[in-house]
Backbone bond lengths (Angstrom), bond angles and torsions (degrees), N, CA, C in turn:
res aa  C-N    CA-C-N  psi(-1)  N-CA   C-N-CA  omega(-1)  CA-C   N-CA-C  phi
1 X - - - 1.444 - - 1.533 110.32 -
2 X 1.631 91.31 -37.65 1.927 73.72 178.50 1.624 132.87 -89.50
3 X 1.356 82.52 0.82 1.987 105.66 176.81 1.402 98.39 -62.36
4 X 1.258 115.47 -63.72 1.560 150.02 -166.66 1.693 89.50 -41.12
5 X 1.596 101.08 -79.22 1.662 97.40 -175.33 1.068 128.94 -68.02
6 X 1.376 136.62 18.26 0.731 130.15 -166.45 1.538 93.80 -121.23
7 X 1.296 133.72 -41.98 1.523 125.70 148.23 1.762 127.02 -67.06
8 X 1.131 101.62 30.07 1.769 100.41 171.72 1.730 110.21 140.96
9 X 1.056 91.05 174.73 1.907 90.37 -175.41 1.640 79.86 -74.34
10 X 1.923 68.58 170.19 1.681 101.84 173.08 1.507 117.22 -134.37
11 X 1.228 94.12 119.55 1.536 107.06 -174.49 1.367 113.89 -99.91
12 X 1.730 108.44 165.90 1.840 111.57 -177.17 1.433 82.10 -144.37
13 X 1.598 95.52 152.13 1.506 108.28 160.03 1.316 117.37 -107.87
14 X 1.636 141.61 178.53 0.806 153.49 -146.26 1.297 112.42 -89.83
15 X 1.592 117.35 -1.34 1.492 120.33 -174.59 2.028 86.95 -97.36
16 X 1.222 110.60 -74.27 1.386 125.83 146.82 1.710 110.53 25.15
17 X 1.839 87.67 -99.08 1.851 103.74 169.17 1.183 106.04 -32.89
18 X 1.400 132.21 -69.64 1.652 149.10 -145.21 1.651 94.96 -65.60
19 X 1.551 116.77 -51.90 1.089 122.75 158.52 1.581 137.12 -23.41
20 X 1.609 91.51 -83.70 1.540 98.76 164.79 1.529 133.76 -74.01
21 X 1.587 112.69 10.58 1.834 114.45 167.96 1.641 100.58 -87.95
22 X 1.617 117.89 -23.02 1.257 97.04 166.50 1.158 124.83 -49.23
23 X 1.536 136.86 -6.39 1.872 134.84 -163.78 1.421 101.80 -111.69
24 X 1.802 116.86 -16.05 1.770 119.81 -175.33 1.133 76.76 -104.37
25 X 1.914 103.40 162.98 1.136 146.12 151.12 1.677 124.92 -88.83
26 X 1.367 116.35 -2.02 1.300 138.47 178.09 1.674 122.42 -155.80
27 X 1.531 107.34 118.51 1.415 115.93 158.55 1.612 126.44 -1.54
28 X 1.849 100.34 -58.88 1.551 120.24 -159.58 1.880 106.64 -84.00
29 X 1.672 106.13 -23.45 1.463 123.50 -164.55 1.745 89.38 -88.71
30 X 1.569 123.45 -48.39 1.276 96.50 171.48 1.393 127.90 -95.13
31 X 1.524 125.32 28.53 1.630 142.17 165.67 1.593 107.33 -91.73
32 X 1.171 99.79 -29.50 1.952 100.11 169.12 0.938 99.28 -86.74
33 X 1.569 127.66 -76.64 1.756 90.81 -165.03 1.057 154.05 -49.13
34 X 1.567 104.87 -3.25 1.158 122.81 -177.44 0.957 121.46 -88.43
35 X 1.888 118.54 -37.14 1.317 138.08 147.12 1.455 113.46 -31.24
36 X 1.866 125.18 -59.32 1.286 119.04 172.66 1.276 139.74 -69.98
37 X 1.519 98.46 -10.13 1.780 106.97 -179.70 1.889 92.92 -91.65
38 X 0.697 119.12 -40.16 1.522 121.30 179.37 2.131 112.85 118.93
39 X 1.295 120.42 13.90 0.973 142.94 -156.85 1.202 83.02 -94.22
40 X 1.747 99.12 137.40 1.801 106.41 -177.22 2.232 87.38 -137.02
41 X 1.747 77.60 133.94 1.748 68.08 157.87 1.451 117.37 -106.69
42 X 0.919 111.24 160.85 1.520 131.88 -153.24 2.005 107.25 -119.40
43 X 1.064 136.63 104.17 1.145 110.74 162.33 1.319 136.69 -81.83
44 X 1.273 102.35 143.31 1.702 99.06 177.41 1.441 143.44 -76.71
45 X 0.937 124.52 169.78 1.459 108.72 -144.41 1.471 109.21 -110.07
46 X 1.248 131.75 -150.87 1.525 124.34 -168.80 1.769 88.91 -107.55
47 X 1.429 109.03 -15.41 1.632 95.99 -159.85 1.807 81.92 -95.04
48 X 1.340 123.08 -21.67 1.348 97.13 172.28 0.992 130.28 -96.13
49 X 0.985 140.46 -1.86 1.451 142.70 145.70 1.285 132.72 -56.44
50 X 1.608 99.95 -16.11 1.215 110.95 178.25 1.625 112.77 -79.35
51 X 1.453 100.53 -39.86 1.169 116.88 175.01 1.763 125.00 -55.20
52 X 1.465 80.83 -43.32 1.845 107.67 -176.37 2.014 87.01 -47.42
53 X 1.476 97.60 -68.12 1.498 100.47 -155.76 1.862 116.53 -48.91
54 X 1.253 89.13 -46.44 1.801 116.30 176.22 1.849 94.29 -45.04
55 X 0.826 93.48 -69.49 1.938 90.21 -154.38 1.678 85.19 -64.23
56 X 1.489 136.85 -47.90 1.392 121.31 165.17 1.703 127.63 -32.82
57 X 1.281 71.44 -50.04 2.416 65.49 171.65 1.530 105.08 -69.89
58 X 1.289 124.87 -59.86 1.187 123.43 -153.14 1.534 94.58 -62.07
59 X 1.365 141.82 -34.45 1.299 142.72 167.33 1.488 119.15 -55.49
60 X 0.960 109.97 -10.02 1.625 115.42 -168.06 1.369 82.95 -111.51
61 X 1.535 146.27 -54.89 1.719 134.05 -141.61 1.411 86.71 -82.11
62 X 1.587 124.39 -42.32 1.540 127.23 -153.59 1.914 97.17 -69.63
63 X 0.824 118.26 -2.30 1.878 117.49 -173.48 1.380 104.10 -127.90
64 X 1.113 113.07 108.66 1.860 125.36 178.02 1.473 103.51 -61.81
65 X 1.731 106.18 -26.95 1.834 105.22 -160.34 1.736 86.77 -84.25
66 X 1.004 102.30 145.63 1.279 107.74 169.42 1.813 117.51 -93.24
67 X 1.112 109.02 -24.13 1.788 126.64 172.44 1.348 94.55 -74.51
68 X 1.270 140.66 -13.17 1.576 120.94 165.13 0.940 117.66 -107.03
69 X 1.180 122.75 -19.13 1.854 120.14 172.44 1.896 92.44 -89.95
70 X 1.331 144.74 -22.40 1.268 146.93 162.13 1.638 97.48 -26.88
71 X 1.461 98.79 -76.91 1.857 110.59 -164.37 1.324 117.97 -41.41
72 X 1.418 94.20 -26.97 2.104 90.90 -179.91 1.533 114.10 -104.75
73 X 1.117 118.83 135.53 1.196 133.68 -150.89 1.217 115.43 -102.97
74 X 1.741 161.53 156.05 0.982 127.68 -174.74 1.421 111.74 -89.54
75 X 1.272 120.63 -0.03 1.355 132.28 153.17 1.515 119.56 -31.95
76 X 1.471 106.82 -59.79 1.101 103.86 162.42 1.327 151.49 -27.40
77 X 1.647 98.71 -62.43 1.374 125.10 155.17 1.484 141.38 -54.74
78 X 1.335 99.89 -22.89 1.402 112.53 -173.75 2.001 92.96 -91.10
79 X 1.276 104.17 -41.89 1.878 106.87 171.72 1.652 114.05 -39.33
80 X 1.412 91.62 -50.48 1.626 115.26 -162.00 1.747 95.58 -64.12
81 X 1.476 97.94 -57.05 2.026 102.67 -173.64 0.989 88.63 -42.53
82 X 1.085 133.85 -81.23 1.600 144.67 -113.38 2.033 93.28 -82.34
83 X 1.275 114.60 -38.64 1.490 123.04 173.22 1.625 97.18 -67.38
84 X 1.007 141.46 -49.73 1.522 131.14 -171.20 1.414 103.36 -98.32
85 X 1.093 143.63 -11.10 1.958 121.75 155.75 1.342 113.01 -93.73
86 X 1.455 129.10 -35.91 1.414 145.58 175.53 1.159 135.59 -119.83
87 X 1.332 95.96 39.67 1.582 109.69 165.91 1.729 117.72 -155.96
88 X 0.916 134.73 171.33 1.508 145.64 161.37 1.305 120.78 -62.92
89 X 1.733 103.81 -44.99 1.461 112.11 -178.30 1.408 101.26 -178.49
90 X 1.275 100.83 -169.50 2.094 119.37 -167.20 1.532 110.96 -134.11
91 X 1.484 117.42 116.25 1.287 134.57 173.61 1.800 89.61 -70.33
92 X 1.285 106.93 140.03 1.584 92.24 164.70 1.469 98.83 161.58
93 X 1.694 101.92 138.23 1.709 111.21 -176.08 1.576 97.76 -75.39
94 X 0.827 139.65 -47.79 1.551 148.07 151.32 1.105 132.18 -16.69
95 X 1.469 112.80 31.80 1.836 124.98 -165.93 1.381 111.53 -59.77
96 X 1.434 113.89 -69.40 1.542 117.58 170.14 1.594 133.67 -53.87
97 X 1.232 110.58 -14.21 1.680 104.15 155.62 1.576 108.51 -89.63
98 X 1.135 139.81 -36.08 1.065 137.51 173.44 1.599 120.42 -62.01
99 X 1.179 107.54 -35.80 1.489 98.46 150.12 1.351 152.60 -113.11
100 X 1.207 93.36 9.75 1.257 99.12 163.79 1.633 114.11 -85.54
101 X 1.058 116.51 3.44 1.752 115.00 -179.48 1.882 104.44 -136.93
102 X 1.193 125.66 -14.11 0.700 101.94 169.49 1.803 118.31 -143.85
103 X 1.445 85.55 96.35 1.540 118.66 -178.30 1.453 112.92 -55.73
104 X 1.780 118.35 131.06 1.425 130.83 -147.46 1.340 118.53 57.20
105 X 1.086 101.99 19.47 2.039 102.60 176.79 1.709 86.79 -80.79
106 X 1.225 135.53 141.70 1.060 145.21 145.93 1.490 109.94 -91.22
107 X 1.403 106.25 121.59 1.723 116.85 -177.57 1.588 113.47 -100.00
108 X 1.342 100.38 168.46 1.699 114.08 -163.61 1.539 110.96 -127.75
């Protein structure tokens, strides 16, 4: 995280936020920290969502098993869009699904 900010803002998307209020007990407690770490959320756009959904189907038809296309969530996808139209790149323990599907993603 601090590599990250220190070459450019850092943005979250809306799966992200929704994410991290599970750890506050208040709206305002996770709008400051976010304020103090320097983390901006960003909403996403119509072209990424569009995207989000697109690489979601094609991820789901390309796997006959259904228990492996199960595990990924469209959560996922919507992280990933929003990192490859509106962003620079992707902080994330999750290197190898992220690139293996989503090509020009620059990872973190």
């Amino acid at each position: 995280m601090r590599l990250a900010s220190r070459e450019g803002a850092v943005v979250i998307c809306e799966i992200v936020y929704a994410e991290a209020a599970g750890f506050f007990q208040r709206q305002s407690a996770l709008d400051h920290f976010l304020r103090e770490t320097g983390i901006h959320p960003t909403p996403s756009t119509s072209e990424t969502l569009w995207k989000a959904g697109e690489l979601w189907r094609h991820f789901r038809l390309e796997r006959p098993n259904a228990r492996a296309a199960a595990r990924r969530l469209l959560a996922d996808f919507l992280i990933g869009a929003h990192a490859l139209l509106q962003a620079e790149r992707l902080l994330t323990r999750d290197q190898r699904f992220y690139r293996s599907l989503f090509s020009g993603l620059r990872l973190l």
